[in-house]
PQR file of N, CA, C, O and H, with PARSE charges and radii, in Angstrom:
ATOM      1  N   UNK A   1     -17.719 -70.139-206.283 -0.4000 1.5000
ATOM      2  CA  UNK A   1     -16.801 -71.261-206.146 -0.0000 2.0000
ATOM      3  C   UNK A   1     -15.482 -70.721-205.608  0.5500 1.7000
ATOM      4  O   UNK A   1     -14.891 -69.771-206.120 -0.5500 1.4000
ATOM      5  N   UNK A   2     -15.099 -71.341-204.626 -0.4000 1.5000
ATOM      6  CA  UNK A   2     -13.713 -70.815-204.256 -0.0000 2.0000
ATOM      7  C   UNK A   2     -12.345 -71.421-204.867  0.5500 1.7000
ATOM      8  O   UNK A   2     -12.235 -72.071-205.907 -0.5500 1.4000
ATOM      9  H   UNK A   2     -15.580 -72.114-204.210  0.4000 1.0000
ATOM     10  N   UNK A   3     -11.376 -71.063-204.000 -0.4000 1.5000
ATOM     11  CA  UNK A   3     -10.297 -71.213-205.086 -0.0000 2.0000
ATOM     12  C   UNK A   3      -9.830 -72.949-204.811  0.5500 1.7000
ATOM     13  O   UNK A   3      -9.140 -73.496-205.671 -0.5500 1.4000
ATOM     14  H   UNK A   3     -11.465 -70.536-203.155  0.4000 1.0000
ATOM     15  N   UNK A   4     -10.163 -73.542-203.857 -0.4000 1.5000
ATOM     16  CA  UNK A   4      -9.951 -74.803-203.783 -0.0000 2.0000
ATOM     17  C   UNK A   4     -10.860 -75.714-204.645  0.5500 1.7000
ATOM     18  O   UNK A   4     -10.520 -76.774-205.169 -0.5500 1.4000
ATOM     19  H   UNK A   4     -10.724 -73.097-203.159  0.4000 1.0000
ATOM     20  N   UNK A   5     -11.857 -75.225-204.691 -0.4000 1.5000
ATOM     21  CA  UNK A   5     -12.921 -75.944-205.163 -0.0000 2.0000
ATOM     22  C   UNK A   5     -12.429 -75.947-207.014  0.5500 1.7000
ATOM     23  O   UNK A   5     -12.404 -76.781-207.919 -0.5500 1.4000
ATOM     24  H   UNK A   5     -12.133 -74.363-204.264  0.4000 1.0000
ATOM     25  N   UNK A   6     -12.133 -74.643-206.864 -0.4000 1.5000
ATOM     26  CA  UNK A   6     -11.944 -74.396-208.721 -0.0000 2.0000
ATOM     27  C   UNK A   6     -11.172 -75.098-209.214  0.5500 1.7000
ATOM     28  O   UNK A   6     -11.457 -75.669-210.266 -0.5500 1.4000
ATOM     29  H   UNK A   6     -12.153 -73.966-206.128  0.4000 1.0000
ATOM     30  N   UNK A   7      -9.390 -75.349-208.315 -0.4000 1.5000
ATOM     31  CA  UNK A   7      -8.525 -76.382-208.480 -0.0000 2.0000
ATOM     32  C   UNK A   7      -8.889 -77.858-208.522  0.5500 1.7000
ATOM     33  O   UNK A   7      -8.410 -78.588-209.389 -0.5500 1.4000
ATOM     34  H   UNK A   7      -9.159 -74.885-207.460  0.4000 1.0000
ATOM     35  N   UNK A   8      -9.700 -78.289-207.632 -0.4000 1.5000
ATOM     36  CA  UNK A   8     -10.597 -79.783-207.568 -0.0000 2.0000
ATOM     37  C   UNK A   8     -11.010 -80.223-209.613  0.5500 1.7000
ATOM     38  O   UNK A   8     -10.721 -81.147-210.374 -0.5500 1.4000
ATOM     39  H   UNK A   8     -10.089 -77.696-206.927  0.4000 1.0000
ATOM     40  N   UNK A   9     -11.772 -78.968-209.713 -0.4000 1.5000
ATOM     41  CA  UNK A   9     -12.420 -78.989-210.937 -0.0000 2.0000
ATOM     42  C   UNK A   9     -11.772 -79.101-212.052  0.5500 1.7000
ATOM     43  O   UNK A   9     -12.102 -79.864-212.960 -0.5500 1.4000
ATOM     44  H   UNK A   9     -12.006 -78.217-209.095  0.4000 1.0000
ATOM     45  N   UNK A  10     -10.600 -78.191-212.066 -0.4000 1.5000
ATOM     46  CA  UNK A  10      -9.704 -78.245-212.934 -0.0000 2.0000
ATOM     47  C   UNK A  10      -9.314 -80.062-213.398  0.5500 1.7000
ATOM     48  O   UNK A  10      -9.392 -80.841-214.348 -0.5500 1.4000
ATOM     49  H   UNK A  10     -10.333 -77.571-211.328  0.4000 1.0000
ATOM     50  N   UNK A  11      -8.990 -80.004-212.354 -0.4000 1.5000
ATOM     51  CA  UNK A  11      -8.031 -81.554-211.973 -0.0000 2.0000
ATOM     52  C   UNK A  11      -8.420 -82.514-212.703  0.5500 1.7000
ATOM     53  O   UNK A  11      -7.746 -83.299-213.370 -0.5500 1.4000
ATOM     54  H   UNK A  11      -8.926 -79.371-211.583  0.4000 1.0000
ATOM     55  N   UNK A  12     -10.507 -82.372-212.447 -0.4000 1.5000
ATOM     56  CA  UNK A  12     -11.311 -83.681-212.732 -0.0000 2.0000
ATOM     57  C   UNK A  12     -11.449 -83.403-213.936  0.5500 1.7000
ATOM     58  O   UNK A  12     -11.645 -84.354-214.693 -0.5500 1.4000
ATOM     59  H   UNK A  12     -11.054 -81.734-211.906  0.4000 1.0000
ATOM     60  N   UNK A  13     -11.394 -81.970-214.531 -0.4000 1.5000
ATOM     61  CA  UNK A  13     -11.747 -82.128-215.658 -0.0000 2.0000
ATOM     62  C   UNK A  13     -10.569 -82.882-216.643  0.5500 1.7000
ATOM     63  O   UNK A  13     -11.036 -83.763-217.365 -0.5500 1.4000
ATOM     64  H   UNK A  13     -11.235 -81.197-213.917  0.4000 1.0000
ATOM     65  N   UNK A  14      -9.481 -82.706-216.728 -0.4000 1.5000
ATOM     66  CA  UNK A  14      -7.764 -83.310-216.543 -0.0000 2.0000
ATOM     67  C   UNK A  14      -8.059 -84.228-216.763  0.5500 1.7000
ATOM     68  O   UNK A  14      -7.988 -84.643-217.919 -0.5500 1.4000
ATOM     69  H   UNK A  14      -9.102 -81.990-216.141  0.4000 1.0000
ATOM     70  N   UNK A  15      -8.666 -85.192-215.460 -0.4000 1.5000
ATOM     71  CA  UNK A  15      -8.782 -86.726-215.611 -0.0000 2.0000
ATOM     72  C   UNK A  15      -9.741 -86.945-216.537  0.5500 1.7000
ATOM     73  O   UNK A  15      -9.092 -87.584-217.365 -0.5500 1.4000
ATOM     74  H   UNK A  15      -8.724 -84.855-214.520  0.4000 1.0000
ATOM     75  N   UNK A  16     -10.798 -86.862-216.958 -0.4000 1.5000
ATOM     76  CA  UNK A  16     -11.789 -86.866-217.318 -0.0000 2.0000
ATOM     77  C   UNK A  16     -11.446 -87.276-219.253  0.5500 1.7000
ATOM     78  O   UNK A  16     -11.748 -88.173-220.041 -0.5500 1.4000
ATOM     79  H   UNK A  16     -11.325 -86.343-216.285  0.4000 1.0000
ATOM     80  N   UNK A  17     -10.660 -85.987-219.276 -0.4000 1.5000
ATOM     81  CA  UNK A  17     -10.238 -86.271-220.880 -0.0000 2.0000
ATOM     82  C   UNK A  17      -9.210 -87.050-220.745  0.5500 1.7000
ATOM     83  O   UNK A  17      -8.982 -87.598-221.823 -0.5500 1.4000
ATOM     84  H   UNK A  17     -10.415 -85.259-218.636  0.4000 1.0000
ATOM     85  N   UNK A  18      -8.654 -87.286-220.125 -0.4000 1.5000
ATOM     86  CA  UNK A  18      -7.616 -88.446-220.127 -0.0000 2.0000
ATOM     87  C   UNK A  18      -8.102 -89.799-220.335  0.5500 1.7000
ATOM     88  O   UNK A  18      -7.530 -90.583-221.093 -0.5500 1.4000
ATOM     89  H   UNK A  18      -8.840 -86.841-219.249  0.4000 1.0000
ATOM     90  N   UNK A  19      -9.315 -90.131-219.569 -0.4000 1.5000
ATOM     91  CA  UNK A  19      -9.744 -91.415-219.552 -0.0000 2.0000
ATOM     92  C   UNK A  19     -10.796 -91.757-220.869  0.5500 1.7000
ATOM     93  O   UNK A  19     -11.356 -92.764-221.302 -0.5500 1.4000
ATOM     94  H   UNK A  19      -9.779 -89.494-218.953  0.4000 1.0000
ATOM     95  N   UNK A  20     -10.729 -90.445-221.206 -0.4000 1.5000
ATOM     96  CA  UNK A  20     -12.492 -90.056-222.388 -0.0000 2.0000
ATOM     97  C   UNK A  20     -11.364 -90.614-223.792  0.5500 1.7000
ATOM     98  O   UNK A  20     -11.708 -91.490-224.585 -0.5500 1.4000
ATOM     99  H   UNK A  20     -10.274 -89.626-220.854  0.4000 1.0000
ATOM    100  N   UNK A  21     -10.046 -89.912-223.848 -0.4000 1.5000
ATOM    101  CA  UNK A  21      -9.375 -90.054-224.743 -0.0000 2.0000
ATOM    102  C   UNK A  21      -8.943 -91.883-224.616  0.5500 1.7000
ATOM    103  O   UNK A  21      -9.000 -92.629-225.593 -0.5500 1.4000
ATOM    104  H   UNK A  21      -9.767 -89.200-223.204  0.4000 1.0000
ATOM    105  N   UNK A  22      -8.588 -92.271-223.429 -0.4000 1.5000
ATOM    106  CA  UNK A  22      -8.257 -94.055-223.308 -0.0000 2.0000
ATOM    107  C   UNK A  22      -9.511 -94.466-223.893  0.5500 1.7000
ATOM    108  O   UNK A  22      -9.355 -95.054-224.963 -0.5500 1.4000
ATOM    109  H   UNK A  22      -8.541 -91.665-222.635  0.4000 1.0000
ATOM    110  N   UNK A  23     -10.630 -94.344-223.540 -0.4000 1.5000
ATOM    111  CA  UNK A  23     -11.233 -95.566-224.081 -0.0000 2.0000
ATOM    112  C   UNK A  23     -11.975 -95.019-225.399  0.5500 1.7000
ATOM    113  O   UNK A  23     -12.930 -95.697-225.780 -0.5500 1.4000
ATOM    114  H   UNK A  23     -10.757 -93.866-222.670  0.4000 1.0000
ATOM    115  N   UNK A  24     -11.616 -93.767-226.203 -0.4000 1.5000
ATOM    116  CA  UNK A  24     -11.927 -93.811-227.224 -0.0000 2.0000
ATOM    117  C   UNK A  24     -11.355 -94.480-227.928  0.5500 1.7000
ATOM    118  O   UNK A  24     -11.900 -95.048-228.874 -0.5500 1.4000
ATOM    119  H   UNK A  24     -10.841 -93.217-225.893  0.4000 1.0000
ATOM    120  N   UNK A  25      -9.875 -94.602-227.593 -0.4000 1.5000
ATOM    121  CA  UNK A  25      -8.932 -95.736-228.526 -0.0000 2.0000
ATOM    122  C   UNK A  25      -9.264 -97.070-228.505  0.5500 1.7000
ATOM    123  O   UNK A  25      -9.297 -97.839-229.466 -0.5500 1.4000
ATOM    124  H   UNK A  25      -9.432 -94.140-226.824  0.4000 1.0000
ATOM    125  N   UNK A  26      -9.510 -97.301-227.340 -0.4000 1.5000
ATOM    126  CA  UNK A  26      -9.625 -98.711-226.877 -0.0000 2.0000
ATOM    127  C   UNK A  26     -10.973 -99.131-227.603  0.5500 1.7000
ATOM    128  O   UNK A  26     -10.994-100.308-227.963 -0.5500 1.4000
ATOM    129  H   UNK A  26      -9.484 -96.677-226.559  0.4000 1.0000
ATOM    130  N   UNK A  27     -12.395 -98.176-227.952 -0.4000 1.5000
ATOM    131  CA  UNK A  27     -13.312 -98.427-228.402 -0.0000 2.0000
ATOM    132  C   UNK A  27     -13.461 -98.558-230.583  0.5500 1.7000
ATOM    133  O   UNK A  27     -14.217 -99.090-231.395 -0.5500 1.4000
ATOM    134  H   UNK A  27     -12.377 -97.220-227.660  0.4000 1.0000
ATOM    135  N   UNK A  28     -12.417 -97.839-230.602 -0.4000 1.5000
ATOM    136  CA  UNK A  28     -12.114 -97.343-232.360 -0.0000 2.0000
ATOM    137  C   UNK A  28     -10.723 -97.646-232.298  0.5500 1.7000
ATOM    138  O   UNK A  28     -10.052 -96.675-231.948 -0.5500 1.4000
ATOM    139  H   UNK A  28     -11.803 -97.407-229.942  0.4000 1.0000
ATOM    140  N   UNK A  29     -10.157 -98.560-232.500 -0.4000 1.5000
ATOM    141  CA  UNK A  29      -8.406 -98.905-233.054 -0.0000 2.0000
ATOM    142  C   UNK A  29      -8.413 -98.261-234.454  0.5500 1.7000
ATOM    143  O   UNK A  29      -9.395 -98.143-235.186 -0.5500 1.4000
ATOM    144  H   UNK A  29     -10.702 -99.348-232.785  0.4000 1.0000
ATOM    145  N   UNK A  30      -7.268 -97.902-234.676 -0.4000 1.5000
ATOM    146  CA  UNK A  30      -6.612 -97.011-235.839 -0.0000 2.0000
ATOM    147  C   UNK A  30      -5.761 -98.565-236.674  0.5500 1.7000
ATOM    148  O   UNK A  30      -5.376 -99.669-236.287 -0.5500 1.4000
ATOM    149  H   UNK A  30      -6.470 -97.999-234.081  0.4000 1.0000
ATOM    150  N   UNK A  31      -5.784 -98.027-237.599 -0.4000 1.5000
ATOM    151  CA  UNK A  31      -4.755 -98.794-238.950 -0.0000 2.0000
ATOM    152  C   UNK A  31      -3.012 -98.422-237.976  0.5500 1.7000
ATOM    153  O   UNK A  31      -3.303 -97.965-236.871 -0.5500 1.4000
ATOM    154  H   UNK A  31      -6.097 -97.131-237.914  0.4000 1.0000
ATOM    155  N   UNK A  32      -2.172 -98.476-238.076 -0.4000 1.5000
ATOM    156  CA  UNK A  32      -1.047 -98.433-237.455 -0.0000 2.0000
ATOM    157  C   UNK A  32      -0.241 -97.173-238.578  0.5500 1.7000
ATOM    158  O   UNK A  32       0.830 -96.575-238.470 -0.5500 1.4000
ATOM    159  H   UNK A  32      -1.936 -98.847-238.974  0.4000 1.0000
ATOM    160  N   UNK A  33      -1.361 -97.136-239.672 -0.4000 1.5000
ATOM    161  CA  UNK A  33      -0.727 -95.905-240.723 -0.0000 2.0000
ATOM    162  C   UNK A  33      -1.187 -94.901-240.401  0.5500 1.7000
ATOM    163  O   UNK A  33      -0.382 -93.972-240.453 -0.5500 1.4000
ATOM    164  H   UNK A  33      -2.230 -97.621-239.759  0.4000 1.0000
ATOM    165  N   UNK A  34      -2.406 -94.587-239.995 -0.4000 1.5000
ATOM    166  CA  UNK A  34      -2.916 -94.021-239.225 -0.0000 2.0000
ATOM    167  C   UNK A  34      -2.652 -93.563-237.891  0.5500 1.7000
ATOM    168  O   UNK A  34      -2.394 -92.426-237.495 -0.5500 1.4000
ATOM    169  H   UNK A  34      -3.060 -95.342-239.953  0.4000 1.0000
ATOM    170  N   UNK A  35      -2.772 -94.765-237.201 -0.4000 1.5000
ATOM    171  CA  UNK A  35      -1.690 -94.056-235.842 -0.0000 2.0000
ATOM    172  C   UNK A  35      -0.786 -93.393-235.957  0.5500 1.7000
ATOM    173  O   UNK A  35      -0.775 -92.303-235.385 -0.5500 1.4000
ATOM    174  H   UNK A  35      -2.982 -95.689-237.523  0.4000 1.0000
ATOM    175  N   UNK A  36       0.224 -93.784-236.685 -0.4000 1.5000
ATOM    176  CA  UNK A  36       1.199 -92.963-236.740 -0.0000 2.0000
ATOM    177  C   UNK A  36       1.451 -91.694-237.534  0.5500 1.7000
ATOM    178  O   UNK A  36       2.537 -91.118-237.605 -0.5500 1.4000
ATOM    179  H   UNK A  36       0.215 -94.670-237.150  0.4000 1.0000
ATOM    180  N   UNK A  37      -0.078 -91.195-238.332 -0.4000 1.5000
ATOM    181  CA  UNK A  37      -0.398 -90.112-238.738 -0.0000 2.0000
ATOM    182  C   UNK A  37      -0.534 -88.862-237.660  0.5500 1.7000
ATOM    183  O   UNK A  37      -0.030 -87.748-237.520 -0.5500 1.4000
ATOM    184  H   UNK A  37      -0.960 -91.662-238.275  0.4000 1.0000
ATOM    185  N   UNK A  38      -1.410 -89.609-237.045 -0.4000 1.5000
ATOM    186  CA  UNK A  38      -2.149 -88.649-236.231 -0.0000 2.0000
ATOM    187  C   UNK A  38      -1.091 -88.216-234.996  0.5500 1.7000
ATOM    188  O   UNK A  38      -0.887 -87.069-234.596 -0.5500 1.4000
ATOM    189  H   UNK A  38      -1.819 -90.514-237.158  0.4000 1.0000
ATOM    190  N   UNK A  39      -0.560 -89.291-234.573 -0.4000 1.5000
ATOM    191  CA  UNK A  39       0.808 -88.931-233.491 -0.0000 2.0000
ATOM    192  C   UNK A  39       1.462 -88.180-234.081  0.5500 1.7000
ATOM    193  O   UNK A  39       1.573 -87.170-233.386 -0.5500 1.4000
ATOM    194  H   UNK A  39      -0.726 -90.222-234.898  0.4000 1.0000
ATOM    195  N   UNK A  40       2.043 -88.065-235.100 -0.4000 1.5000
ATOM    196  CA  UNK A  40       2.594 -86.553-235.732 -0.0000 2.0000
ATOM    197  C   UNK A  40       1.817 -85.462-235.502  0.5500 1.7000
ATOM    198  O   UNK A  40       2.585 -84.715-234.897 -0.5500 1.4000
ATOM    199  H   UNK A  40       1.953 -88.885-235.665  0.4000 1.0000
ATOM    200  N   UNK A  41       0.954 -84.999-235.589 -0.4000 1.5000
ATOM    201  CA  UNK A  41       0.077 -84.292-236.092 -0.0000 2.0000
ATOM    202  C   UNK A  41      -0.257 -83.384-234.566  0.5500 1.7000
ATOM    203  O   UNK A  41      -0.260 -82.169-234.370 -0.5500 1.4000
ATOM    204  H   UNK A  41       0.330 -85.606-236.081  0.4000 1.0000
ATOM    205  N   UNK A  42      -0.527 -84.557-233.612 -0.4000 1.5000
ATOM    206  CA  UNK A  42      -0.853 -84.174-232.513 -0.0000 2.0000
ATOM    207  C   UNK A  42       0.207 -84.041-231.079  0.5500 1.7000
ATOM    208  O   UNK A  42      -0.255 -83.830-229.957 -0.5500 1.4000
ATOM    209  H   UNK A  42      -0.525 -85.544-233.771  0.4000 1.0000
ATOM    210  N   UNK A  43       1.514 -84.187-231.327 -0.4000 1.5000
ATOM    211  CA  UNK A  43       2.589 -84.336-230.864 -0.0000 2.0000
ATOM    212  C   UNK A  43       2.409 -83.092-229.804  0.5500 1.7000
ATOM    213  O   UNK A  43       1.617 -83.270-228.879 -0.5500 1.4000
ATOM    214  H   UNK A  43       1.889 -84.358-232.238  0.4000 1.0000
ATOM    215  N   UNK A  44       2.898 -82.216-229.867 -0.4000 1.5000
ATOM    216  CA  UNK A  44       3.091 -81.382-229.039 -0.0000 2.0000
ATOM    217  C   UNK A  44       1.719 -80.274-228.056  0.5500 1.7000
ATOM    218  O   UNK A  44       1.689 -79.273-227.340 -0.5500 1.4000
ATOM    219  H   UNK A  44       3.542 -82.071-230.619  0.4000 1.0000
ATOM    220  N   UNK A  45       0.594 -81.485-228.759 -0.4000 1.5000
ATOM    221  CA  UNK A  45      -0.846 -80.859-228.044 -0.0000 2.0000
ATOM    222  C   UNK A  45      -0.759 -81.020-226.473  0.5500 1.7000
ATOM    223  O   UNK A  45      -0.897 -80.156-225.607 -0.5500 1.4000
ATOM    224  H   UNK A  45       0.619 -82.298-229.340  0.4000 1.0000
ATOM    225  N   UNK A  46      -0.431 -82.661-226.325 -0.4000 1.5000
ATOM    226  CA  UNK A  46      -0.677 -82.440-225.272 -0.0000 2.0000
ATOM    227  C   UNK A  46       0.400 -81.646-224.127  0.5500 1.7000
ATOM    228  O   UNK A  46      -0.020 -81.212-223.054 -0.5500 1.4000
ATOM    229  H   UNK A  46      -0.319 -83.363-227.028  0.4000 1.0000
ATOM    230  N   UNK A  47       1.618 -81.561-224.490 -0.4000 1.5000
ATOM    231  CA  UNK A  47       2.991 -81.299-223.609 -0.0000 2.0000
ATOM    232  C   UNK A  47       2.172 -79.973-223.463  0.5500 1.7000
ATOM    233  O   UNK A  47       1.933 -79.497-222.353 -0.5500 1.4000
ATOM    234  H   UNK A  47       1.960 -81.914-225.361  0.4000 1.0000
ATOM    235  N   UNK A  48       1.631 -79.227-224.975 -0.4000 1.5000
ATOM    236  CA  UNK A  48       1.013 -77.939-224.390 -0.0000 2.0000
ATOM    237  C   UNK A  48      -0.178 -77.766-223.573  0.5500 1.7000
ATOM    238  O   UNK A  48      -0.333 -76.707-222.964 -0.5500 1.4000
ATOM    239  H   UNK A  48       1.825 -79.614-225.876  0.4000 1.0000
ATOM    240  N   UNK A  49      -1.040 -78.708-223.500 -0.4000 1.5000
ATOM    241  CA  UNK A  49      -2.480 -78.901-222.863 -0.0000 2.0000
ATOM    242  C   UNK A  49      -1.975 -79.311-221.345  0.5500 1.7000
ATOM    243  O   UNK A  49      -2.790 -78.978-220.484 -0.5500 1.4000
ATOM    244  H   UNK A  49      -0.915 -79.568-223.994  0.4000 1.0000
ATOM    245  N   UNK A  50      -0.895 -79.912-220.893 -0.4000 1.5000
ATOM    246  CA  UNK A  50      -0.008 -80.497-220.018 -0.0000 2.0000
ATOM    247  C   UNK A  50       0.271 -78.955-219.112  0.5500 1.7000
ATOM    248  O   UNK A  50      -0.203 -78.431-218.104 -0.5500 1.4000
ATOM    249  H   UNK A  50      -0.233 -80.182-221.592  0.4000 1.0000
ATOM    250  N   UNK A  51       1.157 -78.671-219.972 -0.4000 1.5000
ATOM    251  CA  UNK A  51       1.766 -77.107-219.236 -0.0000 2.0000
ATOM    252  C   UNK A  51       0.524 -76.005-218.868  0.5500 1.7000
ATOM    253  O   UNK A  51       0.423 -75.402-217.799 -0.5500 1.4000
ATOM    254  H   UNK A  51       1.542 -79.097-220.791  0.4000 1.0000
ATOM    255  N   UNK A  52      -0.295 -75.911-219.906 -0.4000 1.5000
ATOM    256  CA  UNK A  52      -1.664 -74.867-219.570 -0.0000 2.0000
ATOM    257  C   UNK A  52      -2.543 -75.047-218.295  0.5500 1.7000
ATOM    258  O   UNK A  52      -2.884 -74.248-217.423 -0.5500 1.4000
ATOM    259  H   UNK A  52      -0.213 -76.401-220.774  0.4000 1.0000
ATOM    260  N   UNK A  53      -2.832 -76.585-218.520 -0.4000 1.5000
ATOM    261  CA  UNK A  53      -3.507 -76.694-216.698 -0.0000 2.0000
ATOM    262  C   UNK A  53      -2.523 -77.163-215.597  0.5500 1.7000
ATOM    263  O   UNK A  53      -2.875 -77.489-214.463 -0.5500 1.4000
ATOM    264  H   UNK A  53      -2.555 -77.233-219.229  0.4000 1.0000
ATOM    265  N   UNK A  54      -1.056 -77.160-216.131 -0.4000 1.5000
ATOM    266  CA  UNK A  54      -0.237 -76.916-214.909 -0.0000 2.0000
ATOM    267  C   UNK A  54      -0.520 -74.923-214.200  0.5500 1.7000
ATOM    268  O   UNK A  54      -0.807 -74.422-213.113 -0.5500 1.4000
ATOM    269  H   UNK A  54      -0.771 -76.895-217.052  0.4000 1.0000
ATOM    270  N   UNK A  55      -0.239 -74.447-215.497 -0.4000 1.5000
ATOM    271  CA  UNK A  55      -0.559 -72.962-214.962 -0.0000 2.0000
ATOM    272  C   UNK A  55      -1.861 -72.293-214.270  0.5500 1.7000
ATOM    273  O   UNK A  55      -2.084 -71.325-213.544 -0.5500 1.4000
ATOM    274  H   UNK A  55      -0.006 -74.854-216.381  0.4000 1.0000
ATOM    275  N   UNK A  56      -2.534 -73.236-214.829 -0.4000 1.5000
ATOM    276  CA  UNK A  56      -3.901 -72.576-214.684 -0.0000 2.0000
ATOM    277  C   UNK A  56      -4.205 -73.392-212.761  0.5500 1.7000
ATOM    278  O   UNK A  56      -4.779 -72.700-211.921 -0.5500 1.4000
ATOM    279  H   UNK A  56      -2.354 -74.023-215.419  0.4000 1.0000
ATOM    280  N   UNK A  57      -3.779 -74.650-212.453 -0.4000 1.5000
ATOM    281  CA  UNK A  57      -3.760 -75.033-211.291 -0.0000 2.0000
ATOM    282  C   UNK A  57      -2.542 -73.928-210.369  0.5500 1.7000
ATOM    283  O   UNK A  57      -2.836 -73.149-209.462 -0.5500 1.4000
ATOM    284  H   UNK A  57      -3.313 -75.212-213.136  0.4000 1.0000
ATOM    285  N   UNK A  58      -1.337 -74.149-210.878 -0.4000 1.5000
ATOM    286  CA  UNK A  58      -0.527 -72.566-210.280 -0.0000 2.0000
ATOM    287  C   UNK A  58      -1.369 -71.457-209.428  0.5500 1.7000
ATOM    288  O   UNK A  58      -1.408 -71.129-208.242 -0.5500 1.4000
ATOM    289  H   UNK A  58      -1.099 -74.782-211.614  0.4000 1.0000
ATOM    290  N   UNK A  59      -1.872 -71.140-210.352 -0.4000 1.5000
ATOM    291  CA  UNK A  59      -2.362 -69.934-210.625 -0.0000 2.0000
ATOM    292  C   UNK A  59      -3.870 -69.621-209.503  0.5500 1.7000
ATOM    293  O   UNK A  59      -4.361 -68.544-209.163 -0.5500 1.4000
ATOM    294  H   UNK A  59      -1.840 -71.407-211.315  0.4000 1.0000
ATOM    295  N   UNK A  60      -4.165 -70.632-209.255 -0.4000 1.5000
ATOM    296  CA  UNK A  60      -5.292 -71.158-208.044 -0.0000 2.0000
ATOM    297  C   UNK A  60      -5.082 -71.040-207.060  0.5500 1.7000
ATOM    298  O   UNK A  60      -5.833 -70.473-206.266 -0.5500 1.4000
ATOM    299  H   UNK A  60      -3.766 -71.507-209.531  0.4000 1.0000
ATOM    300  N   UNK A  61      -3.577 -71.725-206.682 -0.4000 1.5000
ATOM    301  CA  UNK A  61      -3.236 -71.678-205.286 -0.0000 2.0000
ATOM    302  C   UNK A  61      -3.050 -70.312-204.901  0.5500 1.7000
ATOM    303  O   UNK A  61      -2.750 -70.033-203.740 -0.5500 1.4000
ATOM    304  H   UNK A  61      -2.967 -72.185-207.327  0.4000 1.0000
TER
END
């Protein structure tokens, strides 16, 4: 796989949990005590999951 191709992959995989994560919500709604459990909890996952396949796309080109 080359290095364009690997970046492509990256990307989709990116989208992929993005949309996997939308309609899990959309399929299972939370209590609103709950929501706002778990948004604590999970706060700074994604800013870090965010920055990691920013680097890891970087890092391709």
């Amino acid at each position: 796989m080359n290095m364009q191709g690997t970046g492509k992959f990256v990307k989709g995989m990116a989208a992929g949990m993005v949309v996997g994560a939308a309609v899990a919500m959309v399929a299972d709604p939370l209590s609103e005590r709950q929501h706002n459990k778990l948004r604590k909890k999970t706060e700074g996952v994604f800013k870090s999951m965010g920055g990691i396949i920013d680097n890891a796309i970087d890092m391709m080109r």
